[in-house]
N, C-alpha and C positions, 0 to 999 in steps of 0.2 A: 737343855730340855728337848724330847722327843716331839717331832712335829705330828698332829692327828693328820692318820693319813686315811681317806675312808672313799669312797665309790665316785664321790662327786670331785677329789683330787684329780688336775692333769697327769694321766699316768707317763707325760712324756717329759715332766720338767720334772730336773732336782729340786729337792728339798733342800732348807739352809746350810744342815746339819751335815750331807751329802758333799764328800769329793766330785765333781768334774775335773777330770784329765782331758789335754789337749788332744784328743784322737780321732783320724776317723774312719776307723774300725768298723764303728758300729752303720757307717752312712753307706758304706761298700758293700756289707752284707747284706743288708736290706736290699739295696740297687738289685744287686746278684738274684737273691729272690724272688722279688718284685718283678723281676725281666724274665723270671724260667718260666716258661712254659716248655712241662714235659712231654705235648703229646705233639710237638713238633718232631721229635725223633725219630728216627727207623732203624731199620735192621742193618742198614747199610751203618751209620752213625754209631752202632754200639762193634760191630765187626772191627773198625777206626780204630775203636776205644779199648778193646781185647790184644790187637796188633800193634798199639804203639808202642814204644821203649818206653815213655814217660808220659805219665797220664796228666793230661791237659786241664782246665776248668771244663771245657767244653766238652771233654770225654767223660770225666765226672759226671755231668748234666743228662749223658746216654746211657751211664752205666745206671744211673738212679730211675732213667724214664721206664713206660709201660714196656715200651718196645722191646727192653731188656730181660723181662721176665723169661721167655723163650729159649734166651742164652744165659739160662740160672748156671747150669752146669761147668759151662766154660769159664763164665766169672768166677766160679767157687775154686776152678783148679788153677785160674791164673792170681787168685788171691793169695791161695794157699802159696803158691809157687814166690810169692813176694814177702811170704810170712816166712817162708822156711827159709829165703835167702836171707834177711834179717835179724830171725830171732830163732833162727835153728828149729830144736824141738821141744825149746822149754816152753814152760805155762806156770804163771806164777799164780802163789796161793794168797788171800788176806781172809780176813772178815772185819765187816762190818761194828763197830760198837756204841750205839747210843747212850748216849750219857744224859741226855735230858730231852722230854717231848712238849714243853713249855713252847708257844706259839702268839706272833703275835699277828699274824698274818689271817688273811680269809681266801684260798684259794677252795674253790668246790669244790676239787678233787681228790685232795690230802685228807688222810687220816688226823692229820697234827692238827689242822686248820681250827680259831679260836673257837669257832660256833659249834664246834663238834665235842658232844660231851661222850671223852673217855678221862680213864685215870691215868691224872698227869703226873708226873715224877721226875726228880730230878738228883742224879748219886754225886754225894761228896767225896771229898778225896781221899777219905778213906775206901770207900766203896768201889770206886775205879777204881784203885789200885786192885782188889779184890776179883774186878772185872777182868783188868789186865794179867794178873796171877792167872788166870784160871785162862785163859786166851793164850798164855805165852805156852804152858804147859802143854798144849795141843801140838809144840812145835812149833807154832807159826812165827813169821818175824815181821810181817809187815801189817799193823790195823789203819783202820779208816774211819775216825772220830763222827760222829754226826751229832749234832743235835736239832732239835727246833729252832723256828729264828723268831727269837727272843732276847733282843740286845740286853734287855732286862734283867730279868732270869739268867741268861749264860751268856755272862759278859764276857769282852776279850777278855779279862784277866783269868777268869773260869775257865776259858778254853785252853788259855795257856798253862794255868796249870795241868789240866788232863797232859798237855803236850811232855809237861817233864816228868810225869811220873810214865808215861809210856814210852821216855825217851830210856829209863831204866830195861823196860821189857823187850822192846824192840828197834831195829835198824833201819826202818822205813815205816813216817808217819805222815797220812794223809788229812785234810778234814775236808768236811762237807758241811760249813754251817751258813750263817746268814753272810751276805756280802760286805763287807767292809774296806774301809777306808787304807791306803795305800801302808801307812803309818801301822796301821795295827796290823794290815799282815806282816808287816815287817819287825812287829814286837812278838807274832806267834810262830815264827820264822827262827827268830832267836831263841824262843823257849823249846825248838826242838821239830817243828813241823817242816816237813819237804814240796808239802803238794796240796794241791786246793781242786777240788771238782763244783763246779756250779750246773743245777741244770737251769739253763734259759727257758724250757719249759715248752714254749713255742717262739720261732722267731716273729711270727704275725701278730705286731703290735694291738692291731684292733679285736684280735680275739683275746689276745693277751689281758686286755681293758677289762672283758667281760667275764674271767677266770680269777680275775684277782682283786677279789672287791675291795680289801682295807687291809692298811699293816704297810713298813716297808717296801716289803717284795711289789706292791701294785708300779713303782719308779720301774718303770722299763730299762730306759738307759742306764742306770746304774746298776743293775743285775746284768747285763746284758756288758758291758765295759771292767766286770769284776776280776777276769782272769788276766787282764793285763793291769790291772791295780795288783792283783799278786805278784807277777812277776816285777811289776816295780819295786815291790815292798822284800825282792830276793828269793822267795818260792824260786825251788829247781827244776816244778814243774805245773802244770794246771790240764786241767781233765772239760772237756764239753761234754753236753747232753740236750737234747732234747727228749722231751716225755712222747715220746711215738700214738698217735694217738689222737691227741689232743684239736691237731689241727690237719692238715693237707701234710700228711708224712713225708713226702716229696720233697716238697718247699722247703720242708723244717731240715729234713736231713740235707739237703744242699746245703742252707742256712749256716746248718754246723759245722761242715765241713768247710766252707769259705771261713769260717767263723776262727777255726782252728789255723787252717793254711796261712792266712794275711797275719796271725798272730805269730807264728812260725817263723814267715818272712821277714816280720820288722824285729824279732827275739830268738836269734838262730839258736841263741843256748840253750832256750828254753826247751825243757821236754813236754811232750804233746802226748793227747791221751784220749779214750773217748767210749764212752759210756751209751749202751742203746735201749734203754728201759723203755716198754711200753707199758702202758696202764696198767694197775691191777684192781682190785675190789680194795673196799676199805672201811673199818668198822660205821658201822649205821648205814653203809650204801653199798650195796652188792650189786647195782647195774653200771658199776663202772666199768668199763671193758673198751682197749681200744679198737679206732674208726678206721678198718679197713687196711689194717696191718696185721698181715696173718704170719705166718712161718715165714713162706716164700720170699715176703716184700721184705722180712726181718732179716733173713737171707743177702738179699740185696743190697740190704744196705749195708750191714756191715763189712760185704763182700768189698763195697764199693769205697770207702772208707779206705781199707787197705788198699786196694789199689791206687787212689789216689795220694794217701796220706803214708809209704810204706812203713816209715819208721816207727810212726806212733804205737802205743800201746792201747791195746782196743778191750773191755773188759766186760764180759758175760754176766750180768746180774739172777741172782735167785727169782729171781720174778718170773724167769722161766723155764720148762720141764726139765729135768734131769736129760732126757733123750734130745733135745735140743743144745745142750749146753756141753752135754757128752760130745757131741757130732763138729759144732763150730769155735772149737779151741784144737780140731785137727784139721781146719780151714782157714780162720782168720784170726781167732779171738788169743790175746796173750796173758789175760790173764781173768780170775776164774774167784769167786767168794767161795767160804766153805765154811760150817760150824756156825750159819747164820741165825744169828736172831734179833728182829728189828722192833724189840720192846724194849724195854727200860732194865736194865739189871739183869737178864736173863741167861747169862752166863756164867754167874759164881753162884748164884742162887734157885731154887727149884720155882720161887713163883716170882714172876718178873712186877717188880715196883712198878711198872706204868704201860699202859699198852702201846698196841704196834702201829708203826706209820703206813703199812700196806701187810695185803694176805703174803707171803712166799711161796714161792711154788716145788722148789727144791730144797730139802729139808737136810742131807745128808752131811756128816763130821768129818772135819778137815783129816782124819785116816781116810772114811771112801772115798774123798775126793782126791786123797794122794794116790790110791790105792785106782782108781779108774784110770787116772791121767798115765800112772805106768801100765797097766792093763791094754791100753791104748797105742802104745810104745812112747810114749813121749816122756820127756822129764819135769817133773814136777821142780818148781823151784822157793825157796822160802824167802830169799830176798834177792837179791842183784847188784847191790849197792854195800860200798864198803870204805869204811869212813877210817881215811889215815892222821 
């Protein structure tokens, strides 16, 4: 039975119900953040950080400070210069597919979240398959399952079946749902899934406290220790994010980047990946809008990301402008959504069963998005993986 989880819960202890793994992943990151202060840096310290062969924790920490804004330029060509040593000139395509917006969470910022009256939906497996027809058809080969988290509503077993009927359509299967327990990714691992993205949201526990009043998600550590419960569970790969935004984007971007790195280091096989959304609007609240992340510092970070992180896969969400998105997948970004729509069913059918978890801000079908990426000179790719 589900334990109530509501405002007055410690967000920093498990529930019964909850895995704890022996790690301390999570005591490291914190430390790392906890200890940044980014206005110690200077010009001298990010100069280090552009000149090194191998980026440091410590050149990380300059590449992210204010200090660095000034050397936007040089960072962008010394990213690109680590992107194009690694991944050439491809840029891979997916999109997105919501299967359910059932929540049982109270985050203040989400569209999904329980207290927010939109229409909730949730497609059966007939109707995903329907989803996936009409997705595959576009060409693509690789989607990225989402739903609400809602153990309830879209239980492992739910999730696992979407996994096999899209293991039919496609050759690379991502998801993004609630965090679970080592055991079940390893049973949605088997029904066909490769990869798991969690956003930690923010890594600052006490703001974290005050964004996520009930449900789940409000358990810190256990959102926050999910990506190596996937890879235990045999995931080939797991994705970070922080919600840019949210808190001190600095801190949080460090945050994930330590977050990813130590994860790296103790799971070399692991593939690493990383996700840079910042805020957007979302039905009943149109003053949502992130804190002092514009272009530039968006810029930055993911600039910085690559250079610290080279091999990882870094991925451009629709959240932001077509000329944004156009410009940093020929700097940093490898790979790129296309034919997004982040409502309920809105891919086989003209009116979508359930509304949307955030506004988009690039609207364009996985043709213009193929269709830019070579405009561009680069190559578009539909998967990368190929199962003997």
């Amino acid at each position: 039975m589900s334990v109530r989880i509501d405002e007055n819960t410690d967000h920093m202890k498990y529930t019964d119900d909850m895995e704890a793994i022996d790690s301390d992943i999570m005591d490291r990151v914190i430390a790392e953040m906890n200890s940044y202060d980014a206005d110690i840096y200077t010009a001298k310290d990010v100069k280090e950080a552009l000149a090194a062969e191998t980026c440091s924790v410590d050149n990380f920490k300059a590449l992210l400070s204010p200090a660095a804004l000034p050397f936007l330029e040089e960072i962008a060509q010394k990213a690109q210069k680590e992107t194009r040593k690694h991944f050439g000139n491809s840029v891979a395509i997916f999109t997105p597919l919501y299967i359910a917006n059932y929540c049982e969470n109270y985050c203040v910022y989400c569209g999904f979240n329980c207290h927010n009256k939109i229409k909730r939906a949730q497609l059966n497996a007939e109707e995903i398959e329907k989803e996936m027809q009409a997705i595959a058809e576009t060409g693509l080969e690789e989607v990225l399952i989402l739903t609400g988290e809602s153990p309830n509503k879209s239980s492992v077993e739910y999730i696992g079946e979407a996994c096999k009927i899209a293991k039919k359509y496609f050759k690379l299967i991502g998801l993004e749902v609630y965090p679970m327990d080592s055991k079940d990714y390893a049973y949605l691992h088997e029904c066909g899934a490769d990869f798991v993205t969690v956003f930690q949201e923010t890594y600052n526990s006490d703001k974290y406290k005050t964004l996520h009043l009930g449900g789940r998600k409000r358990i810190f550590p256990y959102r926050l220790n999910a990506q190596e419960r996937a890879i235990m569970g045999g995931m080939r790969g797991v994705g970070f994010a922080a919600l840019l935004g949210l808190d001190d984007f600095r801190k949080d971007a460090l945050a994930t980047g330590m977050h990813a790195y130590l994860l790296q280091k103790k799971y070399p096989h692991a593939e690493i990946a990383f996700s840079c959304p910042r805020l957007r609007p979302i039905i009943n609240n149109d003053k949502i809008n992130p804190k002092d992340v514009h272009e530039p510092q968006l810029l930055q970070i993911i600039c910085a990301y690559r250079i610290f992180m080279p091999f990882a896969s870094i991925t451009i969400s629709t959240r932001e402008c077509e000329r944004f998105r156009d410009n940093i997948i020929q700097i940093a970004a490898t790979k790129i959504s296309a034919g997004v729509n982040v409502g309920i069913g809105g891919h086989s059918q003209e009116e979508e069963k359930g509304d949307e978890q955030f506004e988009i801000s690039d609207g364009r079908s996985v043709d213009e998005i193929y269709q830019m990426i070579e405009d561009n000179g680069m190559q578009p790719v539909m998967t990368d993986y190929i199962y003997v």
